[in-house]
C-alpha positions as CSV (number, residue, x, y, z in Angstrom):
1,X,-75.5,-111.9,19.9
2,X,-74.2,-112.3,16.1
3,X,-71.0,-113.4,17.7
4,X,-72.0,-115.8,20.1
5,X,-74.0,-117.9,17.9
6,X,-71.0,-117.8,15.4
7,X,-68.7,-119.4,18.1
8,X,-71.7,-121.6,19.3
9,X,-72.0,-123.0,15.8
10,X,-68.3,-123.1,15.2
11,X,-67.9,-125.2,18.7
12,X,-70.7,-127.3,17.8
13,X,-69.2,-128.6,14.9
14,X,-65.8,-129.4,15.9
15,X,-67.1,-131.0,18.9
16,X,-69.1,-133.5,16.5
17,X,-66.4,-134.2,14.8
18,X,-64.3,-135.1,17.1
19,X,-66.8,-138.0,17.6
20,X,-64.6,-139.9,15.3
21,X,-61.9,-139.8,17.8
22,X,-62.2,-142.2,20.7
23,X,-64.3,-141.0,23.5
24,X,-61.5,-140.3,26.0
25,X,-60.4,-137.6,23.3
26,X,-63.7,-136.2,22.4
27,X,-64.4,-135.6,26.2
28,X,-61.4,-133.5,26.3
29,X,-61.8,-131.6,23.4
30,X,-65.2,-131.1,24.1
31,X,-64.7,-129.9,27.8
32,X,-61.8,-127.6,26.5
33,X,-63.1,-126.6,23.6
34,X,-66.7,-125.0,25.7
35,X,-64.4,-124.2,28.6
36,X,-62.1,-122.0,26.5
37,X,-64.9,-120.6,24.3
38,X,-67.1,-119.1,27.4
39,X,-63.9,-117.5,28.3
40,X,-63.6,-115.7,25.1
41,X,-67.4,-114.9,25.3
42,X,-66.7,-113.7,28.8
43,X,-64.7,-110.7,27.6
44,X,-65.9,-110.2,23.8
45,X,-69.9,-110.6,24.3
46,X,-72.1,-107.8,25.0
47,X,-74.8,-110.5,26.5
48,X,-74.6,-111.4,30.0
49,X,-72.5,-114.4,30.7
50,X,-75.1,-116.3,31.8
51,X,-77.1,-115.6,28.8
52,X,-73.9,-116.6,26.6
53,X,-73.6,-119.7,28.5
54,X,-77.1,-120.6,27.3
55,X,-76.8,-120.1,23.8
56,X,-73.1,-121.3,23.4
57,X,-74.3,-124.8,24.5
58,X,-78.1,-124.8,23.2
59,X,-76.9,-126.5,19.7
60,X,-74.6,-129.2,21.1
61,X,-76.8,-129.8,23.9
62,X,-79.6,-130.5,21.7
63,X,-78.0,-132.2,18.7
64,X,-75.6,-134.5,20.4
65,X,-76.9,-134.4,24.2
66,X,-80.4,-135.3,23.7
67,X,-80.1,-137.9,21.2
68,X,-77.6,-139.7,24.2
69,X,-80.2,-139.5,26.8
70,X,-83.0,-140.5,24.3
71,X,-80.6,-144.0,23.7
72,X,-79.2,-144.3,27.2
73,X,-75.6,-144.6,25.9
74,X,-74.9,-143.7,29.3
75,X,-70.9,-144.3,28.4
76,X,-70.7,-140.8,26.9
77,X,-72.9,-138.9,29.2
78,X,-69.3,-137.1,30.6
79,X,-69.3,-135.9,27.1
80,X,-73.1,-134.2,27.2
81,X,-71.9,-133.0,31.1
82,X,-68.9,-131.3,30.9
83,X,-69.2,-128.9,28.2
84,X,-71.7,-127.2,30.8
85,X,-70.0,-127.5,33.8
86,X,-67.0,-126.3,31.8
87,X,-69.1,-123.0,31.1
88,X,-70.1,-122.9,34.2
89,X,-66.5,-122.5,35.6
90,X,-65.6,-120.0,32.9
91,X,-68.3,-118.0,34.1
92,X,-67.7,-118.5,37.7
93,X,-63.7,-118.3,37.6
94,X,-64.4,-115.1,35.3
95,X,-62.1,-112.3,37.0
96,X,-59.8,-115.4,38.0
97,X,-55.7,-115.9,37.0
98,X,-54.6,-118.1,34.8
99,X,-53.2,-120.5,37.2
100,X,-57.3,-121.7,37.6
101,X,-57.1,-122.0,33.7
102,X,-53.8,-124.1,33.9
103,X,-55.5,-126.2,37.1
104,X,-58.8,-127.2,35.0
105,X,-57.4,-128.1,31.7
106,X,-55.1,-130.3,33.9
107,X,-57.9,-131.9,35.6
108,X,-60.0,-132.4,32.1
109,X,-56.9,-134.3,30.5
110,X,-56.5,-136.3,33.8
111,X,-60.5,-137.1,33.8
112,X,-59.9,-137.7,30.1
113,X,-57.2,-140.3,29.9
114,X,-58.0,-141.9,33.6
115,X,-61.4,-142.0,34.4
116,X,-62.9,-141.7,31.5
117,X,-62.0,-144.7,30.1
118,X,-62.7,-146.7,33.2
119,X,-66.2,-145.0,33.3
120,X,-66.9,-146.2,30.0
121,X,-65.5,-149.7,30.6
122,X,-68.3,-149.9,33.0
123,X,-70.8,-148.7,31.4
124,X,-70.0,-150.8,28.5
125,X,-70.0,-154.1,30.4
126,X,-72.8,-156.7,29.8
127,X,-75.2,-156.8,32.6
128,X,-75.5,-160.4,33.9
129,X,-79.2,-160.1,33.5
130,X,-78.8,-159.3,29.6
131,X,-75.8,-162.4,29.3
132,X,-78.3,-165.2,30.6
133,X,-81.0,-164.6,28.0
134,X,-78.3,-165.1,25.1
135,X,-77.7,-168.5,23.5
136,X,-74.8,-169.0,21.2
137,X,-76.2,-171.9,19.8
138,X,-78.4,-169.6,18.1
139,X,-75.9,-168.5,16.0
140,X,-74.5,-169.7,12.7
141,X,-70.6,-169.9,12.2
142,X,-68.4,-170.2,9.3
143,X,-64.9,-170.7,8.5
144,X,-62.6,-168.9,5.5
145,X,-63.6,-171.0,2.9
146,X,-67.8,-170.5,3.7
147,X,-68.4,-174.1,5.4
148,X,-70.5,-174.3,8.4
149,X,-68.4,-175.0,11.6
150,X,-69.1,-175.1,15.4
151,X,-67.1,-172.9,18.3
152,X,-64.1,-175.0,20.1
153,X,-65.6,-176.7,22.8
154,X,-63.6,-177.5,26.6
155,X,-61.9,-174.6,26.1
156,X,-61.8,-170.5,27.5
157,X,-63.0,-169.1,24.4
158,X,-62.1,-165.1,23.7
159,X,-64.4,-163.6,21.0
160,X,-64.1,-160.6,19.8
161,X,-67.0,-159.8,17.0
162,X,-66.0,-156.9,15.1
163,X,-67.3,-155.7,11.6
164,X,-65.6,-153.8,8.5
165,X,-67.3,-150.9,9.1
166,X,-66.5,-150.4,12.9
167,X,-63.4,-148.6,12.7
168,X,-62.6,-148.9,16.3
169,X,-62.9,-152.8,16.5
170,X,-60.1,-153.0,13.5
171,X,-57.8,-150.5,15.6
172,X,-58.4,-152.8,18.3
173,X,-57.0,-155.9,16.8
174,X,-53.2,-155.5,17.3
175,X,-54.1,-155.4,21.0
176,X,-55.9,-158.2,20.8
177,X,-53.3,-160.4,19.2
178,X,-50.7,-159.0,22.3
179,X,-53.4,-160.5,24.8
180,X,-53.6,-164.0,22.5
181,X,-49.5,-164.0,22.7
182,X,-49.9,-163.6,26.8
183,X,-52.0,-166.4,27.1
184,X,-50.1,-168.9,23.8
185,X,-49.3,-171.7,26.3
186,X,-52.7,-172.0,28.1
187,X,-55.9,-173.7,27.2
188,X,-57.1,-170.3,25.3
189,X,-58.0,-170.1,21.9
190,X,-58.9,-166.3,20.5
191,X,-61.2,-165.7,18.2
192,X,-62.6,-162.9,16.0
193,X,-65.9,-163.3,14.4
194,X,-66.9,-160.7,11.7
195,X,-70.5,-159.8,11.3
196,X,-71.4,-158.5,7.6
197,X,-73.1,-156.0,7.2
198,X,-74.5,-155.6,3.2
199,X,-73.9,-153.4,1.2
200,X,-70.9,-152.3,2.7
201,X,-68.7,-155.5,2.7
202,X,-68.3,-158.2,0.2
203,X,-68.4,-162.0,1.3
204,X,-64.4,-162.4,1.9
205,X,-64.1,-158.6,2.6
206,X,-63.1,-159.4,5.8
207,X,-60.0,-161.9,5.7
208,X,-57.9,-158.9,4.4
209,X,-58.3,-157.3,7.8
210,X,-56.9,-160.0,9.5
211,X,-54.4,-161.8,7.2
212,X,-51.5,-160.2,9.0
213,X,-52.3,-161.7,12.9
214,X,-52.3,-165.2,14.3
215,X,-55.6,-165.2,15.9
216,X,-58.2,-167.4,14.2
217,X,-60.9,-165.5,12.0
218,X,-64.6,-167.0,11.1
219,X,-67.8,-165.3,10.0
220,X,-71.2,-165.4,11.1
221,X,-74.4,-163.9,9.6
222,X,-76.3,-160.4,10.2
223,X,-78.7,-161.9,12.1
224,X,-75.8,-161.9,14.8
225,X,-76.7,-158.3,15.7
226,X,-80.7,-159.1,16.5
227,X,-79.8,-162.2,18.4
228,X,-77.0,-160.9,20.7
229,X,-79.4,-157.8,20.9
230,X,-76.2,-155.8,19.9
231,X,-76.5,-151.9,18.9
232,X,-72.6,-151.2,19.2
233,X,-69.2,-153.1,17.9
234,X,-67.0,-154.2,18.9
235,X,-68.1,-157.0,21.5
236,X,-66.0,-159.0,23.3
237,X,-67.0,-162.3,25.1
238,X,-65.6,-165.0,27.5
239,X,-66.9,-168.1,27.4
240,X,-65.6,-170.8,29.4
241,X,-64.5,-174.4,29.5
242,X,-68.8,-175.3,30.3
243,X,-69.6,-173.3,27.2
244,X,-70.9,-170.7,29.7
245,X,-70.6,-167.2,28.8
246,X,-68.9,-165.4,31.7
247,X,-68.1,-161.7,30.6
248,X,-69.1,-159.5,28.0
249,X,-68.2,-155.9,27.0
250,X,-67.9,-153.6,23.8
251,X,-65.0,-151.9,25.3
252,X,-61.5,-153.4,24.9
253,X,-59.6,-152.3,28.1
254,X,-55.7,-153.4,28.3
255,X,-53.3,-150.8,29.6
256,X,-52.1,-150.3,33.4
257,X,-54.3,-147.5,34.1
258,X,-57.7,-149.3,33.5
259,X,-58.7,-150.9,36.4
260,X,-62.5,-151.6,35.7
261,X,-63.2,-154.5,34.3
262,X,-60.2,-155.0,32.3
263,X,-60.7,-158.1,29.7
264,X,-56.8,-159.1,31.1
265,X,-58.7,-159.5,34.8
266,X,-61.6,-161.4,33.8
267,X,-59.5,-163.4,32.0
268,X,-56.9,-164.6,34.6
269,X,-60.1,-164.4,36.8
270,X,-61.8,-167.2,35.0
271,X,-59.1,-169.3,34.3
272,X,-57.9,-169.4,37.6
273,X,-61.6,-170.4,38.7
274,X,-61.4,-173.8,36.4
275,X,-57.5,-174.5,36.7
């Protein structure tokens, strides 16, 4: 028993912290990690398997699982999922070779890189429901030297609003400026919007995040986050020639093997719809 709740504690820890990977690497860590661990248990434990199963996953389950479930952030609900059903196949598989070892950690690092991130793409898309009941005129906008300005109007308008202290949103921005260089000829202006949050960011905090890339970079206030009812960063917003918003997501999708609701698509998809 001693030795199962060390390597229950010891996998519940790692696996937190690999929450400040992306989630497409914490779901395969996490899966491995439990898949690899009831294997050791399998042969080291004096408990019955089943028994180990229960107690290796007890602590993640209820200190990262339930607090999921209790939010609905049903984008990592793979990552509450799989460490079980990874047990479960350990335990199953027990007396198995290792070519059904080799076979699962290949299908966890395909579900990893492939469908996970098109699962949370949409997941992570604005329901059209939610996008009607926001106004952007609501909002208050300001430029780099603190003066009060309006959004470009007759014009597809990308917005990306990020924040100093959303780490993925400034890894994100390099990508962003590729898709602004895609579209430099069209009737597409990209910009980012920062959203401070006191006390962790000073009032021009934000232009050294940005200095280095073409796109256009304004501010707007806290109150941004109550308004566009927003409880994760980044979000990123069409809006089209009408002033209409048309897509919404707080997932940046732009490589070849995301196929859900790419921001690339919904691009192209609007503009071709008012060209």
């Amino acid at each position: 028993m001693k030795l199962v709740l060390s390597i229950s504690i010891v996998v519940t820890i790692i696996s937190l912290s690999s929450a400040y990977l992306n989630w497409n690497n914490q779901f395969i860590i996490v899966s491995l990690l439990f898949y690899f661990a009831q294997i050791y248990l399998n042969k080291k434990s004096s408990l019955n398997n089943w028994k180990t199963l229960v107690v290796l996953n007890t602590p993640f389950f209820l200190i990262y699982s339930v607090p999921i479930y209790m939010n609905e952030l049903d984008h990592v609900y793979p990552i509450t999922i799989f460490p079980i059903i990874s047990s479960l196949i350990a335990v199953i598989t027990t007396n198995s070779n290792k070519k059904i070892l080799v076979i699962y950690t290949g299908i966890i690092i395909c579900f990893g890189l492939f469908i996970m991130p098109n699962w949370i793409n949409h997941t992570l898309v604005i329901k059209n429901n939610k996008i009607k009941s926001l106004n952007l005129k609501k909002l208050d906008f300001f430029d780099k030297k603190n003066n009060e300005i309006t959004l470009p109007q007759n014009k597809i308008l990308v917005l990306d609003f990020w924040s100093n202290t959303c780490k993925p949103c400034i890894e994100a921005f390099p990508k962003f400026e590729k898709l602004k260089t895609r579209w430099k000829d069209k009737n597409i202006e990209f910009i980012t919007i920062n959203i401070p949050i006191p006390p962790y960011e000073t009032q021009y905090e934000y232009l050294s995040r940005t200095k280095h890339y073409s796109f256009k970079t304004i501010k707007t206030n806290k109150s941004a986050l109550e308004k566009l009812q927003l409880n994760i960063l980044p979000l990123y917003m069409i809006i089209d020639t009408k002033g209409n918003i048309s897509f919404m997501s707080n997932q940046f999708i732009e490589d070849k093997w995301y196929i859900v609701n790419s921001i690339q698509d919904n691009i192209s998809r609007i503009y071709n719809e008012q060209n």
